[in-house]
Structures are given as C-alpha cells and as structure tokens.
Steps between C-alpha positions, in 0.01 A plus 500: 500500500425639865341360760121591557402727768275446717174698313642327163406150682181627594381601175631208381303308733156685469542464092531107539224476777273694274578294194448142707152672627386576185585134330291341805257751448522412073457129587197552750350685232537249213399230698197708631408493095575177452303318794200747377540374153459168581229517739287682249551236271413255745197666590416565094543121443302360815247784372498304156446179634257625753326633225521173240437268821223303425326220795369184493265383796319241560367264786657138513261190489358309802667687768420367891569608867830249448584690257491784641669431783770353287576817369532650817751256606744488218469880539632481917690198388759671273465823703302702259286577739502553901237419719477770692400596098200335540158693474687765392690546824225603702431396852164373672506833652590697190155303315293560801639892485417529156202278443743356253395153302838351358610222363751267555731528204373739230774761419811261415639381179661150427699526214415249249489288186320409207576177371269219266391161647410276213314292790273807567519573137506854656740775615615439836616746772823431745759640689824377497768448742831278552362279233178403569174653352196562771211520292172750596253463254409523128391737280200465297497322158307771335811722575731230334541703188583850651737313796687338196571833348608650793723198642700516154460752311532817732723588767349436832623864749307344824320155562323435866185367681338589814206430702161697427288446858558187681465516928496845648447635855203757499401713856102371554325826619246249655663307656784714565790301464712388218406186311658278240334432135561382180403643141544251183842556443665506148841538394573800267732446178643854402748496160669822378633467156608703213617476155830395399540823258386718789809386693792721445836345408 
C-alpha cells in the first residue's frame, strides 16, 4: 500500500473532524434531554407536594418582650440573621423617606422543633444546636391532639417560628422624626406536613 498524498490526508482529516463534531454534538444533545427530563420531574414532584402540603399554625403560650428578644438573639447568635437585617434593612432615612413603620424582626424564620414536656403536659417548641435545646414557648393544650398527629404520624417538609409585631421604628408626621414603639409581640409557630402515602418513594 502507497503512501497518502497530500489531498488523501486531508479528506482523511475532514472525515474524522466531522465524525468527533458530531459525537460532541450527539452527547450535548442527550444530555440536553436528560437534564430536561429530570428537571420536569423535579418540578412535577415539588408540584405534588406543593399541592398535598398541608400547614399547621398556631401561636405559642405566654409569650413576653424576653421572649422576644430571645429569638432575635439566637437568630444573630448562630448567624441566621444579620443586623444590618434588622427592620427589614431599612435605614432611619429610608423610614423617614417612605413613611415606613417596621418592625424589628418580622420577616425571619428560626428553624425549629416540636417536642413533648410531660412537665408542661404540653407540646413544646425548641431549636436545637450543638446539643442543647433553647426553648421559645408552648403550644396550646387544646392543639395537643392535632400536634400529636402531626409530630408522629406525618412527615414534617418545614417547621419554624418567627416574630408577629414586637418593637418597630415608625416616621411621626407630627412630630417629624422617627420614634421607637412596641406592639404585643407573639411568636408565630408555622408546621408544613404531609402524608406519608403522598411522599413518593
């Protein structure tokens, strides 16, 4: 067999660069299909769940301003929160700019749990870090049944409590400045939960 000529090597060369462009093109293309696969049925499952979601909410017992502010703490404490967070981030200017009243702490979640306290003879609500339990509150007894049911018999997708009012900073018209207040402040319990049959194996 002869050596190849020049325009032998060529075509040669074109045929092989063709053939690697269309495998990389082939593989693009499956894996196109195949990330789309799977994020369609990640969005149909979250849809299911979304759909079968069901919530649980409630207001925890005897809640005070050291309560409150206990919350916020752990919250800047364990750096789920930053101050510069606080009132939702806005300035003294910004809520004299926009006649804003906000308060202190109002948007953020603590992740928590649910756990019973035979002392309480109630449900209990705590979050948990390096081993220790700081407790916030307790729910209501006349919620002991549905709690129960929830806590062990379904599977619990989000648990969390924040603060609903509390101290705020509100622009006076009158007096034209900014002053300081405080509305009773409550801490929020919010469960989302579904059934164990809805939850796809």
């Amino acid at each position: 067999m002869g050596k190849l000529n020049n325009f032998e090597k060529w075509v040669i060369s074109q045929k092989l660069g063709v053939t690697i462009l269309l495998v990389i093109f082939t593989y693009f293309i499956w894996l196109f299909i195949y990330l789309y696969c799977k994020y369609k049925e990640k969005r149909i499952n979250e849809s299911k769940q979304e759909k079968s979601s069901k919530k649980f909410e409630c207001m925890l017992e005897n809640v005070n301003k050291y309560d409150c502010h206990s919350l916020i703490g752990t919250l800047l404490h364990f750096e789920l929160l930053d101050k510069n967070d606080l009132y939702d981030g806005y300035s003294d200017d910004e809520i004299e700019d926009y006649g804003l009243k906000v308060y202190e702490c109002n948007n953020q979640y603590l992740p928590c749990e649910v756990k019973w306290s035979e002392k309480d003879d109630a449900f209990i609500v705590v979050y948990s870090m390096h081993s220790n339990d700081y407790y916030f509150g307790k729910i209501p007894k006349k919620y002991n049944i549905e709690v129960n049911e929830i806590v062990n018999n379904k599977i619990i997708t989000f648990g969390g409590i924040m603060l609903d009012k509390g101290y705020y900073k509100v622009f006076d018209d009158k007096k034209n400045k900014i002053i300081n207040g405080y509305d009773n402040c409550q801490i929020r319990l919010i469960i989302n939960y579904m059934d164990k049959n809805e939850i796809k194996e």
